[in-house]
RODO-2510 file (C-alpha; in nm, 4 decimals, decimal comma):
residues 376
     n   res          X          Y          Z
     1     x    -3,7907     2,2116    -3,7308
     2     x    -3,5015     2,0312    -3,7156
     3     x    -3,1957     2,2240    -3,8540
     4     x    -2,8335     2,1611    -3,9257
     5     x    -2,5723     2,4315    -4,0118
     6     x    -2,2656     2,2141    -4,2156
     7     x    -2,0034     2,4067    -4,3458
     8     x    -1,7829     2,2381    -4,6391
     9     x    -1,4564     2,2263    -4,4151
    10     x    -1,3692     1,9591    -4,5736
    11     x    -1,5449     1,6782    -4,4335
    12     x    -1,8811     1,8087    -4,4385
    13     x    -2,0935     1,9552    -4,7685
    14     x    -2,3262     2,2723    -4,6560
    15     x    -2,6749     2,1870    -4,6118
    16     x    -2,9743     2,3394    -4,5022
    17     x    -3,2343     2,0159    -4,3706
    18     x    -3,5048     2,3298    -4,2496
    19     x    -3,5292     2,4264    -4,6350
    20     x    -3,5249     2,0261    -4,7914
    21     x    -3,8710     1,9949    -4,7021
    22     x    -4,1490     2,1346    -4,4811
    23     x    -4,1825     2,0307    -4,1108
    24     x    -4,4687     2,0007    -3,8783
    25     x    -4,4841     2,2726    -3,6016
    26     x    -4,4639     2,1218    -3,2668
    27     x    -4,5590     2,3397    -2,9869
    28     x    -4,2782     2,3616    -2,7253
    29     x    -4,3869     2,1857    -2,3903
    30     x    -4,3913     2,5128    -2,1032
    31     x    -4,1499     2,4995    -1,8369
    32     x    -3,7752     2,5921    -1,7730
    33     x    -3,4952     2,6882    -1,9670
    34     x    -3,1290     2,5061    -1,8652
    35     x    -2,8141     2,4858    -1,9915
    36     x    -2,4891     2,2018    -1,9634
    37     x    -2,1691     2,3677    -2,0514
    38     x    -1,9110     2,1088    -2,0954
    39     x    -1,5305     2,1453    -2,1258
    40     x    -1,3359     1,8252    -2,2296
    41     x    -0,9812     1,7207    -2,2757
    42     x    -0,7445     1,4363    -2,3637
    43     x    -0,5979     1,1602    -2,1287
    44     x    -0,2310     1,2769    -2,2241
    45     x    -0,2859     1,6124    -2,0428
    46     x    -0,4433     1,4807    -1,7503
    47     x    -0,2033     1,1335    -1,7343
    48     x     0,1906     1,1590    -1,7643
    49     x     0,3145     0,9962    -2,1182
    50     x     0,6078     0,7978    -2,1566
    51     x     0,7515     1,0698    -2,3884
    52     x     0,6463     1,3335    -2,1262
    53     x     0,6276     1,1766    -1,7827
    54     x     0,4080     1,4569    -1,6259
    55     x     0,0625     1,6570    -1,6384
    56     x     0,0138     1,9178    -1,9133
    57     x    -0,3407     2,1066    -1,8127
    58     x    -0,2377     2,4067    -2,0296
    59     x    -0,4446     2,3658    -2,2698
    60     x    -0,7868     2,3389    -2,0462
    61     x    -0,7476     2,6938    -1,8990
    62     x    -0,8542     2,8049    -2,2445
    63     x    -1,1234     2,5610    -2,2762
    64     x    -1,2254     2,6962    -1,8978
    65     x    -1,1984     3,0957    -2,0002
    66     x    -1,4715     2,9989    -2,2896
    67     x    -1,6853     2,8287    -2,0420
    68     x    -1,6305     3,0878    -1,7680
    69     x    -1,7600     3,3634    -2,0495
    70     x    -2,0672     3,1461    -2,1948
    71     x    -2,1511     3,1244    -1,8403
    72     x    -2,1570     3,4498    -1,7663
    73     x    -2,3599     3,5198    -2,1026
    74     x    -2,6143     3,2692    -1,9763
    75     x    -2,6677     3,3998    -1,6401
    76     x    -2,7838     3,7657    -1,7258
    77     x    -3,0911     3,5663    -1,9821
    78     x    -3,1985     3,2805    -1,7092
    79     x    -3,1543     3,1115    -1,3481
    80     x    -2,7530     3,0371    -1,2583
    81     x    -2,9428     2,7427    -1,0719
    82     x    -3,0246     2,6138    -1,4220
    83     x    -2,6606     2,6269    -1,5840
    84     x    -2,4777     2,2799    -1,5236
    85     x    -2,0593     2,2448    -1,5521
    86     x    -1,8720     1,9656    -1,6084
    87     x    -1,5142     2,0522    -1,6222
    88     x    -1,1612     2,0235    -1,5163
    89     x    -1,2235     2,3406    -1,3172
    90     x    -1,1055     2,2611    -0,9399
    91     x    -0,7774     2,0018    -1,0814
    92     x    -0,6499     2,2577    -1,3253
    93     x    -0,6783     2,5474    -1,0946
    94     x    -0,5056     2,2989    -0,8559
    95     x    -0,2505     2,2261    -1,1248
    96     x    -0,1426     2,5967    -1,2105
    97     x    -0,1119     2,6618    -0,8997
    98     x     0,1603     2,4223    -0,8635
    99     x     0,3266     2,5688    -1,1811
   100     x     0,3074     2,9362    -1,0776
   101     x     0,5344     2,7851    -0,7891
   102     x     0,7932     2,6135    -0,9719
   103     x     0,7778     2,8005    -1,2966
   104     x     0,6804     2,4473    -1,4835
   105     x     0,4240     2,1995    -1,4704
   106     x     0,5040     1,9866    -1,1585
   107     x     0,7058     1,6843    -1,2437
   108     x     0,9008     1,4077    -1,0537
   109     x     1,2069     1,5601    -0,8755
   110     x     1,4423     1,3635    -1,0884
   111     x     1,2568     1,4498    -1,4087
   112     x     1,3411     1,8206    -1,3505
   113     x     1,6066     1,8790    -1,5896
   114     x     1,4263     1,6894    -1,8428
   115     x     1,0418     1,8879    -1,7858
   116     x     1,2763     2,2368    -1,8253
   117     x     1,4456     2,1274    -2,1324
   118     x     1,0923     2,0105    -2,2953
   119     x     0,9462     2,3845    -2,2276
   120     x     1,2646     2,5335    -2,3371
   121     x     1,3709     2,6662    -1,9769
   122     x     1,7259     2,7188    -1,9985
   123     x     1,7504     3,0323    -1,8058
   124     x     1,6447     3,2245    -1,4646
   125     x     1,4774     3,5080    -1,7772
   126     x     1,2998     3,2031    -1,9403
   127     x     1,1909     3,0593    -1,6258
   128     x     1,0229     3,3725    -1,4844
   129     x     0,8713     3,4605    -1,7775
   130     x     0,7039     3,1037    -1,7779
   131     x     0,6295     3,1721    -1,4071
   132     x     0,4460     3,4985    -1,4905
   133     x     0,2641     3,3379    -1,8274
   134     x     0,1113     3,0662    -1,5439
   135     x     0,0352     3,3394    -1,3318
   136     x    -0,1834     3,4692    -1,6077
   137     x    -0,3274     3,1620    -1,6979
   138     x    -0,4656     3,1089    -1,3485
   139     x    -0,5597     3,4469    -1,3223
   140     x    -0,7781     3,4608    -1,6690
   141     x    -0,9430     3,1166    -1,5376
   142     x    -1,0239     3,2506    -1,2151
   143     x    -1,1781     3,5621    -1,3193
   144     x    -1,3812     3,4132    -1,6006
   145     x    -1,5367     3,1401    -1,4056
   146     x    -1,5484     3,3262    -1,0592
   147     x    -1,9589     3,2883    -1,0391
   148     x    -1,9058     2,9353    -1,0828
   149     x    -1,6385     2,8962    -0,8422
   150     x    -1,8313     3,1167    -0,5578
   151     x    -2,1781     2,9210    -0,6139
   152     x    -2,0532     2,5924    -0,6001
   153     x    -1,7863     2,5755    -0,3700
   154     x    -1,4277     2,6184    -0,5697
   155     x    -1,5436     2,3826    -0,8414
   156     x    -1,7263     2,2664    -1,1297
   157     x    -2,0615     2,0995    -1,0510
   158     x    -1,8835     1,8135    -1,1657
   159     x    -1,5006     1,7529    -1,1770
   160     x    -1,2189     1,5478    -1,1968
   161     x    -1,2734     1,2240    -1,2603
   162     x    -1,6427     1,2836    -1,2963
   163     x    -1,5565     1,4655    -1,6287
   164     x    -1,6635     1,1555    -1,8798
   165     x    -1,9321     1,1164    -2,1574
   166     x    -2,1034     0,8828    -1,9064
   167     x    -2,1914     1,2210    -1,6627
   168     x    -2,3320     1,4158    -1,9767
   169     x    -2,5591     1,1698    -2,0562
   170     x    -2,6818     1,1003    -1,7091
   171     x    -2,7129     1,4820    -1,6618
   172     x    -2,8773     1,5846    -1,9515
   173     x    -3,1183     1,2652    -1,9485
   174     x    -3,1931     1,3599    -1,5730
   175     x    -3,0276     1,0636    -1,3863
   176     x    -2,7757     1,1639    -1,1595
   177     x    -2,4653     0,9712    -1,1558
   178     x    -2,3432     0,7251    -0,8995
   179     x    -2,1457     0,9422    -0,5867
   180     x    -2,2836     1,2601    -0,8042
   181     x    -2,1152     1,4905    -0,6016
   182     x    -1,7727     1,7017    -0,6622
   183     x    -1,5449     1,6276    -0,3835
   184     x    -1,4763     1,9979    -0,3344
   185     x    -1,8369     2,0632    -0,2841
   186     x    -1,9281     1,7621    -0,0481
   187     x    -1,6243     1,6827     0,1086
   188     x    -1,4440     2,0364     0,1707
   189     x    -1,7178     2,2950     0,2275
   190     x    -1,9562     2,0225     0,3771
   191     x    -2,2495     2,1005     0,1676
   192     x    -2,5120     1,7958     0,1307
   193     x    -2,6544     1,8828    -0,2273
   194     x    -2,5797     1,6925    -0,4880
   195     x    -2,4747     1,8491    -0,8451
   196     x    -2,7657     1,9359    -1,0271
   197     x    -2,9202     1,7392    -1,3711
   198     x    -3,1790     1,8309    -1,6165
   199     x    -3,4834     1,7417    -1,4816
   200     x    -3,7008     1,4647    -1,6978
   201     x    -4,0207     1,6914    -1,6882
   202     x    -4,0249     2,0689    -1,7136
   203     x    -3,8088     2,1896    -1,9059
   204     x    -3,9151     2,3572    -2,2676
   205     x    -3,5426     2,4065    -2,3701
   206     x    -3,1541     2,2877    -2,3118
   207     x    -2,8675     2,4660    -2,4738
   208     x    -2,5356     2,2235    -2,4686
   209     x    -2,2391     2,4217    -2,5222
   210     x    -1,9045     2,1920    -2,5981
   211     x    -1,5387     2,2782    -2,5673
   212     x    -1,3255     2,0249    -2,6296
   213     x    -1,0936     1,8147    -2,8899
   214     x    -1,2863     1,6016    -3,1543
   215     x    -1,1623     1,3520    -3,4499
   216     x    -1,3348     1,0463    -3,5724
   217     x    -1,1820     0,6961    -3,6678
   218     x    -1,3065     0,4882    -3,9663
   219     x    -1,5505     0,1885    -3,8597
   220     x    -1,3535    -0,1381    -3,7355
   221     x    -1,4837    -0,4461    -3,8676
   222     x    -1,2470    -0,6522    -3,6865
   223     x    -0,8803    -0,6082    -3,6214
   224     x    -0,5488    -0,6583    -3,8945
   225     x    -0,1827    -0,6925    -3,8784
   226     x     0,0013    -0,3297    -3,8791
   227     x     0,2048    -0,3941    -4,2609
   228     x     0,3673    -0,0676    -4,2149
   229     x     0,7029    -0,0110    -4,1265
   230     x     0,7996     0,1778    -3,8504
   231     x     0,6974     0,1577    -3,4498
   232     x     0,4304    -0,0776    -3,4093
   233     x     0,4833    -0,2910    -3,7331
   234     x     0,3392    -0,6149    -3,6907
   235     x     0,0733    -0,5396    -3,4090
   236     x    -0,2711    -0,5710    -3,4120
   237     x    -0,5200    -0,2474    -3,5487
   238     x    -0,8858    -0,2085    -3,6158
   239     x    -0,9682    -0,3072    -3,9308
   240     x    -1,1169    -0,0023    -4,1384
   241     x    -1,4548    -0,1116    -4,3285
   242     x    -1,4107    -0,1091    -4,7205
   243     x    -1,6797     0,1349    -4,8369
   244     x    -1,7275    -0,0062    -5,1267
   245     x    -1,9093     0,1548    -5,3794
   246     x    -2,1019     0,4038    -5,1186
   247     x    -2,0994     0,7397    -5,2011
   248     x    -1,8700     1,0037    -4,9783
   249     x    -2,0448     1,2373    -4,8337
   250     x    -1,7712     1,5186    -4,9161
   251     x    -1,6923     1,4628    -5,2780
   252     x    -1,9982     1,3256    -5,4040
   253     x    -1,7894     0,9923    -5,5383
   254     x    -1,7495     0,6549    -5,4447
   255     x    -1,3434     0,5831    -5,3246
   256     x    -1,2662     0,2943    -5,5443
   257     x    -0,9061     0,1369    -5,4541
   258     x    -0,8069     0,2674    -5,8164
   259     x    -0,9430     0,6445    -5,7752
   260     x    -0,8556     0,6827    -5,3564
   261     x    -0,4855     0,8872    -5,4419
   262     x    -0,6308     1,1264    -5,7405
   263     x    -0,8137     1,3177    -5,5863
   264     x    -0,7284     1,6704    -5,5721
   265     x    -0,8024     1,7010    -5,1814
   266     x    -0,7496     1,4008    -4,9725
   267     x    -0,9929     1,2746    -4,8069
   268     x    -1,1222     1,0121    -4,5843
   269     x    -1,4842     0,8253    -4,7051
   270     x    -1,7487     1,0298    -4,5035
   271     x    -2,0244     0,8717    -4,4224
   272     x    -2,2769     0,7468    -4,0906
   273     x    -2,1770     0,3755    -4,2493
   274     x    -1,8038     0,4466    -4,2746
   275     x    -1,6736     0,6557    -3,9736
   276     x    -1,7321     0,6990    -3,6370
   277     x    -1,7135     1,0934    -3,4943
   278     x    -1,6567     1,2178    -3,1413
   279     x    -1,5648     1,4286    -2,8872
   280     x    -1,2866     1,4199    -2,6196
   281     x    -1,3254     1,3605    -2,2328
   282     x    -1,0604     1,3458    -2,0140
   283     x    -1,1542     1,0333    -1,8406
   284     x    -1,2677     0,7103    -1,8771
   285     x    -1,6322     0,5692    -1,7836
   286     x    -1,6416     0,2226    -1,6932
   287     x    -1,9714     0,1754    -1,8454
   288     x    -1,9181    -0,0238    -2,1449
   289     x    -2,2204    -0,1034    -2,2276
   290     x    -2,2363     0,3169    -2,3770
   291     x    -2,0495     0,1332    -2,6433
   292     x    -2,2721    -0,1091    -2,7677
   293     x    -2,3866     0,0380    -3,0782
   294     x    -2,0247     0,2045    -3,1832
   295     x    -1,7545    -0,0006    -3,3588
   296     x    -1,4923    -0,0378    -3,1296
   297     x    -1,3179    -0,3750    -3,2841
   298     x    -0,9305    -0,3165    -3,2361
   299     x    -0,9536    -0,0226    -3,0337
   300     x    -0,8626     0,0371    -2,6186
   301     x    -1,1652    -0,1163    -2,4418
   302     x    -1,0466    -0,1882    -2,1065
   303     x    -1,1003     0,0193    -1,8122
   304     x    -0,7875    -0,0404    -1,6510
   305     x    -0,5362    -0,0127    -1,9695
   306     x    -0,2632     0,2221    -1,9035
   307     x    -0,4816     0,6026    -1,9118
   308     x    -0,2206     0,7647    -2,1587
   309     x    -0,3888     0,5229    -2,4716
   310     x    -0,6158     0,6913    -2,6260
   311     x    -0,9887     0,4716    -2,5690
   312     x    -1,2944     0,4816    -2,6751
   313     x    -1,4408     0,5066    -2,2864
   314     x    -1,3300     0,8867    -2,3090
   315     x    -1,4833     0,9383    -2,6272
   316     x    -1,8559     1,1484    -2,6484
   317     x    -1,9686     0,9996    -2,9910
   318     x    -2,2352     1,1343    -3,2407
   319     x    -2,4566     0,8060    -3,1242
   320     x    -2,4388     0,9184    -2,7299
   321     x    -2,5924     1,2911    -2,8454
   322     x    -2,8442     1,0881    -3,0511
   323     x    -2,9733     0,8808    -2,8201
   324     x    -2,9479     1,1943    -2,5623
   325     x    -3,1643     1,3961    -2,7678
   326     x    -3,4505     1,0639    -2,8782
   327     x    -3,4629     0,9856    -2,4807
   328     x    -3,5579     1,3952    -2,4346
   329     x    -3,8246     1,3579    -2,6461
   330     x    -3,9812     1,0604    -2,5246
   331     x    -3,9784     1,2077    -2,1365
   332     x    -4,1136     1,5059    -2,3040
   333     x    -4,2085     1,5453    -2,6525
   334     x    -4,1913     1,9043    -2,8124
   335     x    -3,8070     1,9798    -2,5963
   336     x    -3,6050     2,2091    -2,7418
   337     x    -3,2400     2,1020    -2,7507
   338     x    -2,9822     2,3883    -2,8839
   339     x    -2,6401     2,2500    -2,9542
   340     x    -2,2843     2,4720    -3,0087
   341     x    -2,0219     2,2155    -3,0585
   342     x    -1,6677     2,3698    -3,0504
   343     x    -1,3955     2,1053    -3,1601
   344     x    -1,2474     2,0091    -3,4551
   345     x    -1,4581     1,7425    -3,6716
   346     x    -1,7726     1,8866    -3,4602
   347     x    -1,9722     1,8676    -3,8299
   348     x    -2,0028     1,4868    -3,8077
   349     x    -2,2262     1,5059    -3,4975
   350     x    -2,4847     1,6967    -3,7209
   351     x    -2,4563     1,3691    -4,0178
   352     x    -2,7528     1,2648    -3,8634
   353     x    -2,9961     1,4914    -3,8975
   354     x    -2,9485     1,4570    -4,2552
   355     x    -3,0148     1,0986    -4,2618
   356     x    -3,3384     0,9599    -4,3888
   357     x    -3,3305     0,6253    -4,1850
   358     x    -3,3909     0,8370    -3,8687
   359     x    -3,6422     1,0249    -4,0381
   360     x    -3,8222     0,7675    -4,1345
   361     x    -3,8077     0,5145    -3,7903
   362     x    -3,7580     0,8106    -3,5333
   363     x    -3,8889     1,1201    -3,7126
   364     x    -3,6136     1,3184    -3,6607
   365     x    -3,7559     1,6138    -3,8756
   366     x    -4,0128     1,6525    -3,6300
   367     x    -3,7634     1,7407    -3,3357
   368     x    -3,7277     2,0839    -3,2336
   369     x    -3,3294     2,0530    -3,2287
   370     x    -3,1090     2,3032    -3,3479
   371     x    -2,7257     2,2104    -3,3974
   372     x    -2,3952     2,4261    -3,5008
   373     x    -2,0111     2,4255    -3,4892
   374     x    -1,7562     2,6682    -3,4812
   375     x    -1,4094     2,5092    -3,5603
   376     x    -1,1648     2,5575    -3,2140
***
């Protein structure tokens, strides 16, 4: 049966869909079992900003320790053949590498100065023990994902620029993305095989394991003057949709214009008809057309914008998992999908299963899909 674990955090009331009603029993199809551990990020550590004009990878070697561990969890229950990566592993390695060198995160040679102020460096103590705290860092990253590194080469199955919401869906739908191959394992140890994807027939189960940054954004109708004062007054932003008289998801209450600043916690509407949820890649896709059924009126739709903006083209929404998860069980009905989300505002990717217009056109009770979140 279809079950979703929401916590009240805040945006999310506790349910329990397995207990609303009883569900058929669908037998689960026989085959293998895989897995697709993914490990996000945010443009503005892999992109220079104009407040901080170099890289900051720091905070993926955490990310990659958690995925190094799950995948070492994984492999002593089923196949390492059958456990897919797609992370930042080969470019942050790369990147703390660098920093064990110099102490900091590499930076133009006139921007020196400026990168050891930012990080507090303002001694040869401070700048050894930042030295040693990379050291660490690459050390904890290394260790933890060693099997991954030694099986595939000295990187994730897929990597750098590969790391998008485009390559999750392709790999968990079983279509393998255009040039599907990381360039460490192709180009530098010579091997022919392309990076692995879950196979369209097959497979009884998939467990997708996130770690990443999440948030969500109100749905745009269309785009509005900024009124505001302060930076940016008088440009263009999406224009949030008035929710009316549609009850919040969180508090149980409609947010009427007079009501929206008494309530005793804050609160954005919550709702599948008033915001939009996701997760964080680190890169763009160029495939726009991923985008078709998300509001993205007033936000950063082109490819080619400056890659410090925040866009939706890096941005794993609720819809993508959906329409992961209906195109699994129309290749082969009866799949069981296991999800552990771990970023904040993971609970809106479980709205759905809650909501009785899939039930009723997709039958989304009927799925064997279990979902969960545990708060980064």
């Amino acid at each position: 049966s279809t079950t979703s674990s929401i916590k009240n955090t805040g945006y999310f009331m506790q349910k329990e869909s397995s207990d609303r009603k009883e569900k058929p029993k669908i037998a689960l199809p026989s085959g293998d079992a895989y897995a697709v551990l993914v490990v996000g990020g945010t443009s503005s550590e892999v992109f220079p900003t104009p407040k901080r004009p170099w890289r900051d990878l720091g905070q993926q070697a955490s990310f990659l320790v958690n995925m190094g561990r799950v995948y070492q969890a994984l492999a002593k229950c089923m196949s390492e053949d059958h456990i897919i990566c797609i992370a930042l592993l080969q470019e942050t390695l790369s990147w703390l590498e660098e920093c064990v060198k110099v102490g900091h995160p590499p930076c133009p040679e006139d921007k020196t100065e400026e990168c050891r102020k930012y990080y507090r460096i303002g001694t040869k103590e401070r700048l050894e023990w930042k030295r040693q705290q990379y050291k660490d860092m690459l050390s904890n990253v290394k260790e933890a994902c060693k099997p991954i590194l030694q099986r595939n080469g000295g990187c994730a199955h897929y990597d750098g620029k590969q790391v998008t919401p485009e390559t999750i869906i392709n790999v968990m739908t079983g279509v393998a993305p255009e040039g599907a191959s990381s360039p460490t394992t192709l180009e530098e140890s010579g091997s022919k095989q392309a990076p692995p994807v879950v196979p369209q027939k097959g497979v009884k189960s998939v467990f997708l394991w996130t770690n990443t940054h999440g948030g969500h954004h109100a749905v745009s109708v269309g785009v509005e003057e900024r009124k505001k004062e302060g930076e940016g007054q008088g440009e263009m932003k999406p224009k949030a949709i008035d929710p009316g008289e549609l009850i919040c998801d969180v508090c149980g209450k409609a947010h009427l214009p007079d009501t929206q600043l008494k309530r005793e916690m804050s609160h954005d509407h919550s709702s599948l008809k008033t915001r939009e949820w996701f997760m964080l890649m680190p890169y763009r896709t160029p495939n726009t057309a991923l985008y078709d059924c998300i509001s993205t009126a007033g936000h950063v739709m082109d490819y080619k914008a400056p890659n410090h903006l925040s866009s939706p083209l890096q941005r794993f929404y609720w819809q993508h998992i959906f329409s992961v998860m209906h195109k699994s069980q129309k290749m082969e009905p009866g799949r069981a999908i296991i999800c552990l989300y771990q970023f904040c505002t993971a609970g809106g990717h479980l709205k759905w299963m809650e909501n009785s217009a899939m039930e009723t056109f997709h039958r989304t009770q009927c799925w064997p899909v279990v979902s969960s979140f545990q708060r980064s």
